[in-house]
N, CA, C and O atoms as a GROMACS GRO file, in nm:
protein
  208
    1UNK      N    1   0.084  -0.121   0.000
    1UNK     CA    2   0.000   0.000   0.000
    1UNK      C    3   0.088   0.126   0.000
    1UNK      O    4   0.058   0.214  -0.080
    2UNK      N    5   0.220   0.147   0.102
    2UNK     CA    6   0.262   0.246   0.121
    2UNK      C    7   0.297   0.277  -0.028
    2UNK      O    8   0.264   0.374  -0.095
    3UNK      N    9   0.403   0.120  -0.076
    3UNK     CA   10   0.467   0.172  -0.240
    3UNK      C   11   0.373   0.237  -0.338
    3UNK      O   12   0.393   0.335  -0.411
    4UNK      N   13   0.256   0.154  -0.324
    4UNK     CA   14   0.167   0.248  -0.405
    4UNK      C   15   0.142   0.350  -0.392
    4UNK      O   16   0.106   0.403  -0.498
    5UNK      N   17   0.142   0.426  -0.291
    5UNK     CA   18   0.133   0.581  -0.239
    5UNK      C   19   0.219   0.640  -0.272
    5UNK      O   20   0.195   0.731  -0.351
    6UNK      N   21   0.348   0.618  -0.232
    6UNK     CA   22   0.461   0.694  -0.330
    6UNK      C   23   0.463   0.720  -0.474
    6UNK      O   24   0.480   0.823  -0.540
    7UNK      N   25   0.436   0.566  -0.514
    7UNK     CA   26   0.416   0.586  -0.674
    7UNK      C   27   0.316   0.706  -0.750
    7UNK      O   28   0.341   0.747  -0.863
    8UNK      N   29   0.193   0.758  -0.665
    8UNK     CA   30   0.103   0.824  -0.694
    8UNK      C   31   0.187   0.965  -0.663
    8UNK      O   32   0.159   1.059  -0.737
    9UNK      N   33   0.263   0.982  -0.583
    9UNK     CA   34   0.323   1.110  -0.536
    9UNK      C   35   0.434   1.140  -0.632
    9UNK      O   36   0.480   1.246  -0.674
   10UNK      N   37   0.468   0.992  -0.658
   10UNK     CA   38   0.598   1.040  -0.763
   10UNK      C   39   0.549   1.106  -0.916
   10UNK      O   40   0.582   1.193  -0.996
   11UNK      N   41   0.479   1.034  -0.902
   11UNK     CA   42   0.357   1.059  -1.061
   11UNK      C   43   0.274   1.228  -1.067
   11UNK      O   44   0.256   1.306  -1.160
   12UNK      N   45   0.245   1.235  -0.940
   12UNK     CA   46   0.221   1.391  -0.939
   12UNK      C   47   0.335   1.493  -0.923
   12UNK      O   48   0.296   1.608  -0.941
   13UNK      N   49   0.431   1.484  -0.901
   13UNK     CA   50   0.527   1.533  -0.859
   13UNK      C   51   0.564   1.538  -1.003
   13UNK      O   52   0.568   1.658  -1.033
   14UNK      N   53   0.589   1.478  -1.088
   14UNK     CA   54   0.629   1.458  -1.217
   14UNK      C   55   0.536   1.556  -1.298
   14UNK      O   56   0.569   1.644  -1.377
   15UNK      N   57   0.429   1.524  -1.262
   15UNK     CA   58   0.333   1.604  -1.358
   15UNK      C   59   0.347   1.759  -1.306
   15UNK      O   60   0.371   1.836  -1.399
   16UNK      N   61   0.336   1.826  -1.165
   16UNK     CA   62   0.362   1.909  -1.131
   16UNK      C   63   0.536   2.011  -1.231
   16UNK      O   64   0.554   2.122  -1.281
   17UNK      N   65   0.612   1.895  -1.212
   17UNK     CA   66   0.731   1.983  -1.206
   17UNK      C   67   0.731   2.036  -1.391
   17UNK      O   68   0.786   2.132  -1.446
   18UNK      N   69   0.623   1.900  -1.461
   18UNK     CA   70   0.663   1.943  -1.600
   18UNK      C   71   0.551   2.085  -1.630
   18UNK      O   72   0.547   2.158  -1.730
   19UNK      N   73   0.483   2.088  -1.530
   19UNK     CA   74   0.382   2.256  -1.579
   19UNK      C   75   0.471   2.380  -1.553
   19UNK      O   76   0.488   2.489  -1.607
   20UNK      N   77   0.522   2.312  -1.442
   20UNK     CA   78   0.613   2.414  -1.390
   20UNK      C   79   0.716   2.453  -1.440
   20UNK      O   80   0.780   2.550  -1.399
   21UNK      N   81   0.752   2.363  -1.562
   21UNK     CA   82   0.895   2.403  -1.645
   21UNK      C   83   0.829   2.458  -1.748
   21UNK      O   84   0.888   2.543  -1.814
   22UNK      N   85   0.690   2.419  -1.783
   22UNK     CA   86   0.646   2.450  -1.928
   22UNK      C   87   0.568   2.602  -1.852
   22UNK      O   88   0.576   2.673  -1.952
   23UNK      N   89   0.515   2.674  -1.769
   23UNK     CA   90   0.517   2.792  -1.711
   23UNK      C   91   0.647   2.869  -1.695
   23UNK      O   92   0.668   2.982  -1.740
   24UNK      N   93   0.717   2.805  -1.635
   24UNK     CA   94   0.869   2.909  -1.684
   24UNK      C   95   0.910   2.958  -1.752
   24UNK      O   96   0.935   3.078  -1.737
   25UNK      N   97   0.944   2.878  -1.890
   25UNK     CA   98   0.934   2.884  -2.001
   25UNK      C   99   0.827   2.978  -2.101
   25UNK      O  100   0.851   3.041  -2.204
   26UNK      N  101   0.684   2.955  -2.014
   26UNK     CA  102   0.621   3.120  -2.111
   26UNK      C  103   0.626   3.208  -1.986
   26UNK      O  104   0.542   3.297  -1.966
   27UNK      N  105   0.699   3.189  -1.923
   27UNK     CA  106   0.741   3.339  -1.842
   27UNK      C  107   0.831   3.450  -1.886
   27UNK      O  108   0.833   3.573  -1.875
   28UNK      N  109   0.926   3.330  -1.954
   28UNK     CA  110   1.023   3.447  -2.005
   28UNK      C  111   0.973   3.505  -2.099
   28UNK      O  112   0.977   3.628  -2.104
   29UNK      N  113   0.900   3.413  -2.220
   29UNK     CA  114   0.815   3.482  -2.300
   29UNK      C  115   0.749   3.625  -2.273
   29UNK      O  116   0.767   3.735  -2.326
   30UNK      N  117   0.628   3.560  -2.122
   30UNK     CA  118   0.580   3.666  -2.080
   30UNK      C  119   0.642   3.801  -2.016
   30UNK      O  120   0.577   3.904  -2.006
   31UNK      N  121   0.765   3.788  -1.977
   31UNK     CA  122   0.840   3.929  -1.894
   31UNK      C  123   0.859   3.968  -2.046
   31UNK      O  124   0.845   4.089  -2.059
   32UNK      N  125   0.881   3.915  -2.143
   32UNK     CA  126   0.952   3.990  -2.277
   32UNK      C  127   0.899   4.090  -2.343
   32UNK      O  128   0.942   4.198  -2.380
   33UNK      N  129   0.757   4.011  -2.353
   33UNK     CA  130   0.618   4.089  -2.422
   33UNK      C  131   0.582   4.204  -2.309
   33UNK      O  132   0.528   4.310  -2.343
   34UNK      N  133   0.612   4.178  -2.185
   34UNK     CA  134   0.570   4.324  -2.096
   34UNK      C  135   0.685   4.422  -2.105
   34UNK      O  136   0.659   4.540  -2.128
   35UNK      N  137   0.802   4.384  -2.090
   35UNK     CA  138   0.935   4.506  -2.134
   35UNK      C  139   0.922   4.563  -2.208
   35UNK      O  140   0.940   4.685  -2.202
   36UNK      N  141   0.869   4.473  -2.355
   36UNK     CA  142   0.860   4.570  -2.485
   36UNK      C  143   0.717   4.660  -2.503
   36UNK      O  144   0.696   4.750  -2.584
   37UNK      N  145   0.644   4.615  -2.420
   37UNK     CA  146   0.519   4.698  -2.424
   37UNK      C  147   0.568   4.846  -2.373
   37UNK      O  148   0.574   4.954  -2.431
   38UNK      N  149   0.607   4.799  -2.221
   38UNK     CA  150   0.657   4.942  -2.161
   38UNK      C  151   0.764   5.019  -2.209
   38UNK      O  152   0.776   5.140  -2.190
   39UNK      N  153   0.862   4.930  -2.289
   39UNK     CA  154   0.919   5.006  -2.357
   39UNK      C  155   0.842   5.086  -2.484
   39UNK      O  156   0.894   5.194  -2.514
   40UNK      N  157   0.776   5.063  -2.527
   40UNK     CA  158   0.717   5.130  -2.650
   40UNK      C  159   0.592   5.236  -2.594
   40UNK      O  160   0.551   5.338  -2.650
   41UNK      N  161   0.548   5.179  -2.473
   41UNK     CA  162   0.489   5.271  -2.372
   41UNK      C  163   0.560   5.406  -2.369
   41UNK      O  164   0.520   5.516  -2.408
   42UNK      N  165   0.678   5.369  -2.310
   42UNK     CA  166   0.776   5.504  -2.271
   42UNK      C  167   0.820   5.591  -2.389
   42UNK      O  168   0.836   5.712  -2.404
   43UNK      N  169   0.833   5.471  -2.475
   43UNK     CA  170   0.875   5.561  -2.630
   43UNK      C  171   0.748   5.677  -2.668
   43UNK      O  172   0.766   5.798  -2.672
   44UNK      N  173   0.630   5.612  -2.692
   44UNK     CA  174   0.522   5.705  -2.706
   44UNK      C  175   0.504   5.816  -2.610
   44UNK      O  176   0.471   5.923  -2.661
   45UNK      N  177   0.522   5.812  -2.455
   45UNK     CA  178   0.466   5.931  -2.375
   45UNK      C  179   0.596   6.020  -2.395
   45UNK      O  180   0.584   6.140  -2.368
   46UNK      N  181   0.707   5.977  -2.435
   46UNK     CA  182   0.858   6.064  -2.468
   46UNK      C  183   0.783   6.121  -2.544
   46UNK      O  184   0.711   6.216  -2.511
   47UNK      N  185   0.790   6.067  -2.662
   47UNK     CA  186   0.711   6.107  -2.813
   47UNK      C  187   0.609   6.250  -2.804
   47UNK      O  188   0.615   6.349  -2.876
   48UNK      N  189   0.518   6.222  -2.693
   48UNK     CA  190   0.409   6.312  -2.677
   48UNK      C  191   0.484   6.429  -2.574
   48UNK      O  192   0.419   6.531  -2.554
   49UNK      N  193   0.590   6.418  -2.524
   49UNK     CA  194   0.613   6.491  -2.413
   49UNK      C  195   0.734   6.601  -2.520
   49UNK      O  196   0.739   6.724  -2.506
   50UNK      N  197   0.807   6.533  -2.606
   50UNK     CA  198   0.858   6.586  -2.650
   50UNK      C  199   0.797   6.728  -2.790
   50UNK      O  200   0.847   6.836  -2.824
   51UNK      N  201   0.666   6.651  -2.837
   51UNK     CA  202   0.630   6.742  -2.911
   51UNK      C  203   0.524   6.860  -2.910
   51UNK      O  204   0.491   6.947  -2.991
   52UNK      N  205   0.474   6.811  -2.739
   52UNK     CA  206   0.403   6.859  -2.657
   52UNK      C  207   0.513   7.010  -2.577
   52UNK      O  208   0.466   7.080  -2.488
   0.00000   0.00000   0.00000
């Protein structure tokens, strides 16, 4: 019984760690797409501040 319990923990544990690599992975994605937003953010209110 116990082995079988582990086995179920190992099996979630497995499944856990692979979301968790495949979430990491669109994290960096995701910090990328927010830098360049705010960067193009900042570019535009420059933009307006400057011709303003």
């Amino acid at each position: 019984i116990i082995s079988c319990i582990t086995g179920i923990f190992a099996c979630i544990a497995d499944a856990v760690m692979t979301v968790i690599s495949a979430i990491a992975g669109c994290l960096e994605c995701i910090v990328a797409a927010i830098a360049n937003f705010f960067t193009g953010l900042a570019n535009c209110i420059t933009g307006c501040l400057c011709c303003g």
